[in-house]
Structures are given as structure tokens and as C-alpha cells.
C-alpha positions in Angstrom: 0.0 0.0 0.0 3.1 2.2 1.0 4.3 1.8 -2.4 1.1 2.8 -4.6 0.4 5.8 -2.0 4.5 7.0 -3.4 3.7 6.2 -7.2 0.5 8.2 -6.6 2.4 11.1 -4.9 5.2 11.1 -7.3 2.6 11.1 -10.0 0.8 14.2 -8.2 4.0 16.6 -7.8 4.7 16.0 -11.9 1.4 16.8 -12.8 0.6 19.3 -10.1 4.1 21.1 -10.6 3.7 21.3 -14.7 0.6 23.0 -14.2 1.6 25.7 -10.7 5.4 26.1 -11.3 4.5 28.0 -14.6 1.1 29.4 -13.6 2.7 31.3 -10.0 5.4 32.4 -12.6 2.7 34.4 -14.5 0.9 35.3 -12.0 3.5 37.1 -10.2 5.4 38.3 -13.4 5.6 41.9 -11.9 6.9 41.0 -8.5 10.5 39.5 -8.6 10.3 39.1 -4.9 7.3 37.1 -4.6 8.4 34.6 -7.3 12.2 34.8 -5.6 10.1 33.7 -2.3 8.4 31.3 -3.9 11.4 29.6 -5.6 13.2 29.5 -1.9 10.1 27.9 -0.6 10.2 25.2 -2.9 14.0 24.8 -2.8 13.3 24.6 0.9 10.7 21.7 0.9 13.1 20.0 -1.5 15.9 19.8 0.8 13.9 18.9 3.4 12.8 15.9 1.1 16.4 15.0 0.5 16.9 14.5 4.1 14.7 12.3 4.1 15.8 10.6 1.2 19.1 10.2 1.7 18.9 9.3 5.7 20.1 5.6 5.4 23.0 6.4 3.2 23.9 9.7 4.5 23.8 8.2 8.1 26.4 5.6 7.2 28.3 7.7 4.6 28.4 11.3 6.2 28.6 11.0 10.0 30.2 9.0 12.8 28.3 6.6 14.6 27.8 8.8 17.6 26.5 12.0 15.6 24.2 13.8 17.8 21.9 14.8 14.6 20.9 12.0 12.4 19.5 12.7 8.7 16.3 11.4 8.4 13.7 14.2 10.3 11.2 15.4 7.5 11.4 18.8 9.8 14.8 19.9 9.0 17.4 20.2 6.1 20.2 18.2 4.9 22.5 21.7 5.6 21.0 21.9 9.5 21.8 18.2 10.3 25.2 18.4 8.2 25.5 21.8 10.0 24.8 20.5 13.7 27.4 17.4 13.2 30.3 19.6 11.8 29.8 22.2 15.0 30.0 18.4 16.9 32.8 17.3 15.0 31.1 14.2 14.2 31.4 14.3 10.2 33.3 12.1 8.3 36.2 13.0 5.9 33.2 12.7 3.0 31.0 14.4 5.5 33.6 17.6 5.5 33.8 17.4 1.9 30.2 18.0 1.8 30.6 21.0 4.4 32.8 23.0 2.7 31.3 22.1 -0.6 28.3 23.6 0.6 30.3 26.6 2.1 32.0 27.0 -1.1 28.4 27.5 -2.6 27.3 29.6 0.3 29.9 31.2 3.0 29.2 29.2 6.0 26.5 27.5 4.5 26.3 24.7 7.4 27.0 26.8 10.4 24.3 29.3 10.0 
């Protein structure tokens, strides 16, 4: 049942983002913040999506087995948990390579 209910939901957010990706695009044509807003807000909800996606790997991969934060919590983003380990010094060498890839995209990306 878990399976159809994700082929359905996968199905949705294709359909459903053809249709409202383009449609808040023209709706707010005139007002570059509001679409900027909306654009973080997705960007947002996708990371917080990866976390969950990646949790198994990324909890093997990416952090020491006594990592205070584990990926994994729909809540919170893959930079906050990634963040919260490298303050704990918890990451693993691949873990710090994410880190300061992620700086590198974003001064102190992990630690704000």
C-alpha cells in the first residue's frame, strides 16, 4: 500500500508542478520578490525531502556513529543536520567534503 500511495504522490508533484510552477510564474510576473520567495520555498521543501531521502546512506556515509543529529527528520534540512554534526565534529572525511562544498556555494553555508 506504501508503495502505490508513493507512485501516486510522485505522479501528483509532476502533474501538479507542470501545471503551478508555470502558472505562480505568471501570476506574479511583476513582482520578482514574490516569485524569488516562492522559488526559496520550494528549494526549501526539496531539501527537506532529500533529508529524508538520503537518511540511510547519508547516516552511514556522512557522519560518525555517535553523531548527535541523524538525517532522516522530514522537519529539518540536509544543511541543519550536516551543520549540527560539523559544530560536533562528528562528520566524516566525505562528511567535510560536503561542508565546505556547501560553504563554497554559500559562506558558511552549514554553520548558520
Amino acid at each position: 500500500m506504501e508503495i502505490i500511495l508513493f507512485i501516486v504522490a510522485i505522479i501528483l508533484l509532476i502533474v501538479l508542478s507542470a501545471i503551478t510552477i508555470p502558472y505562480t510564474i505568471i501570476k506574479y510576473l511583476f513582482k520578482p520578490k514574490k516569485i524569488a520567495e516562492y522559488f526559496f520555498q520550494l528549494a526549501f521543501a526539496f531539501d527537506q525531502l532529500g533529508n529524508v531521502m538520503i537518511a540511510p546512506m547519508a547516516n552511514d556515509v556522512l557522519i560518525k556513529k555517535d553523531a548527535p543529529k541523524l538525517y532522516g527528520n522530514p522537519d529539518e534540512t540536509i544543511s541543519h543536520v550536516t551543520g549540527v554534526n560539523y559544530l560536533a565534529r562528528t562528520l566524516t572525511s566525505f562528511g567535510y567534503f560536503v561542508a565546505h562544498t556547501l560553504d563554497a556555494v554559500d559562506e558558511n553555508h552549514v554553520t548558520k
